[in-house]
C-alpha positions in Angstrom: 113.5 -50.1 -73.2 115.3 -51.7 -76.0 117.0 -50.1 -78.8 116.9 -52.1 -81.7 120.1 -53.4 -81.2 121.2 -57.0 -80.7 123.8 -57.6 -78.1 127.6 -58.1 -80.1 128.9 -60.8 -77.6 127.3 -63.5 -75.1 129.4 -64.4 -71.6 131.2 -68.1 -72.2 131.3 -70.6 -69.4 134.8 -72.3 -68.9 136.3 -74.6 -67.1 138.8 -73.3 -64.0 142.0 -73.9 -64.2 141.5 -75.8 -60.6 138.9 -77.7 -62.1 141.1 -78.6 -65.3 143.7 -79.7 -62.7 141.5 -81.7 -60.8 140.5 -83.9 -63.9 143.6 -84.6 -64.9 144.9 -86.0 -61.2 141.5 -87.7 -60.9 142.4 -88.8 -64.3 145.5 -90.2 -63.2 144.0 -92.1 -60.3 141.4 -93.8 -62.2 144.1 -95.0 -64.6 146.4 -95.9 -62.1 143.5 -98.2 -60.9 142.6 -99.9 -64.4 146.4 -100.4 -64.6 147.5 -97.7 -67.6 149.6 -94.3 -68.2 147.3 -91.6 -69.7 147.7 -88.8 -71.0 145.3 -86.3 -70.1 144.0 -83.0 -72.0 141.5 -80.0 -70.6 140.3 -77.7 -73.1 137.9 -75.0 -72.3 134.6 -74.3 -74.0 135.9 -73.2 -77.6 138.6 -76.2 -77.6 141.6 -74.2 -76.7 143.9 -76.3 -74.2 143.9 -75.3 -71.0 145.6 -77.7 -69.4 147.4 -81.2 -69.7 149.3 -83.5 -68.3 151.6 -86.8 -69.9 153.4 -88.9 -67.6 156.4 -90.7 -67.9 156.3 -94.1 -69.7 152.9 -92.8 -71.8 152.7 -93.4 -75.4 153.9 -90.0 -76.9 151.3 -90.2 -79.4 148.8 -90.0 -76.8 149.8 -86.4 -76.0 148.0 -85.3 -79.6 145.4 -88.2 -79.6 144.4 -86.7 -75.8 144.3 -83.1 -76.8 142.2 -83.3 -80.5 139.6 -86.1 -78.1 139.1 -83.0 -76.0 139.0 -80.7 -78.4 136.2 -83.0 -80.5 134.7 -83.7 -77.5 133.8 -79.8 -76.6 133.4 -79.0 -80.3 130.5 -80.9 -80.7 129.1 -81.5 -77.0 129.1 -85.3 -77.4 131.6 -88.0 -76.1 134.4 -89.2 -78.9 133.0 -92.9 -78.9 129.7 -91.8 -80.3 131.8 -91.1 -83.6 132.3 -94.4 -84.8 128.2 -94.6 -85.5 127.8 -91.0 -86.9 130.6 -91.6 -89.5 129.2 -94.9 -90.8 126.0 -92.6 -91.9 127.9 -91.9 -95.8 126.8 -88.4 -95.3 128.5 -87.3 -92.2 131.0 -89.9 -93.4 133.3 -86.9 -95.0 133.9 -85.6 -91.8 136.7 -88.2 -90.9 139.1 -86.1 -93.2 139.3 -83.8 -90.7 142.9 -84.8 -89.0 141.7 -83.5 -85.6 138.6 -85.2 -85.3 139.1 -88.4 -82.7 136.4 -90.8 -83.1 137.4 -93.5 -80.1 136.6 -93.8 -76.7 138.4 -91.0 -73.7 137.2 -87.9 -75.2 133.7 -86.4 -73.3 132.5 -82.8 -73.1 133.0 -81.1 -69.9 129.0 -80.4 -68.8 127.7 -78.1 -66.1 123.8 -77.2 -65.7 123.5 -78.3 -69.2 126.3 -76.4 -70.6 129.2 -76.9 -71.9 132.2 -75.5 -70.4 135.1 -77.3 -71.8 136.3 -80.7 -73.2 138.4 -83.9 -71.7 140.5 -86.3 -73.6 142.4 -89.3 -72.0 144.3 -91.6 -74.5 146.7 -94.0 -73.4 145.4 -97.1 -72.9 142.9 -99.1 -74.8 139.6 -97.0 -76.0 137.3 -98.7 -73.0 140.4 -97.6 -70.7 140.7 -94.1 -71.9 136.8 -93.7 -71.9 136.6 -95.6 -68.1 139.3 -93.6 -67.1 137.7 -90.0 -68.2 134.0 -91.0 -66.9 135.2 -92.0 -63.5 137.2 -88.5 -63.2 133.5 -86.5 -65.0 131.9 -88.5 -61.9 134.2 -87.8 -58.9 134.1 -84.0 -59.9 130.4 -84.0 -60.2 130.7 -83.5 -63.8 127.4 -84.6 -65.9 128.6 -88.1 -67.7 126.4 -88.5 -71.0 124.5 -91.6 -71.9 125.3 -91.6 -75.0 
């Protein structure tokens, strides 16, 4: 029996914090591999940061360029390289005014069963490093890694 109502709220997936964690040091790893520092930023489903990690010897700008790649990455469901394309279209083109908006490779939405349930942004080395680095650590958690 319904009453007319709608529901007023709607559960929200998020990452764990022991998921977040295990991104960043798989993060790390993958880095360490290609041969780079990264920073490394986990934000939940809404783009708040929930957790992040800059080692020594990493860029300091790479703190913010990791955190807003997260945060545009779970913003919009779709990984921070696809950007450069979309903003060459002259009317999404307005959207790079938007200081937080990261359109280079390392940012990817966090994807479980076809939801989103956070963001990842790795900056600290080149844009294929950053991007290599983040869909490695998606794929050792078992995290869906886009196409696009």
């Amino acid at each position: 029996m319904t009453t007319g109502t709608p529901p007023k709220s709607a559960p929200a997936p998020s990452v764990t914090q022991a998921a977040a964690g295990a991104l960043i040091a798989a993060v790390h790893a993958a880095a360490e591999r290609i041969g780079f520092t990264a920073a490394v930023a986990v934000t939940d489903q809404g783009g708040h940061l929930k957790a992040f990690d800059r080692p020594d010897g990493t860029p300091f700008l790479s703190a913010e360029i990791a955190v807003d790649k997260a945060w545009t990455a779970a913003s919009f469901q779709i990984p921070t390289h696809t950007w450069n394309d979309y903003l060459a279209d002259p009317k999404v083109a307005p959207l790079a005014g938007d200081p937080r908006l990261m359109a280079v490779g390392g940012g990817h939405p966090l994807l479980e069963d076809g939801r989103c349930v956070g963001g990842l942004g790795v900056s600290g080395g080149s844009h294929e490093q950053d991007r290599q680095a983040a869909e490695e650590a998606l794929a050792t958690l078992g995290f869906a890694v886009p196409d696009a």
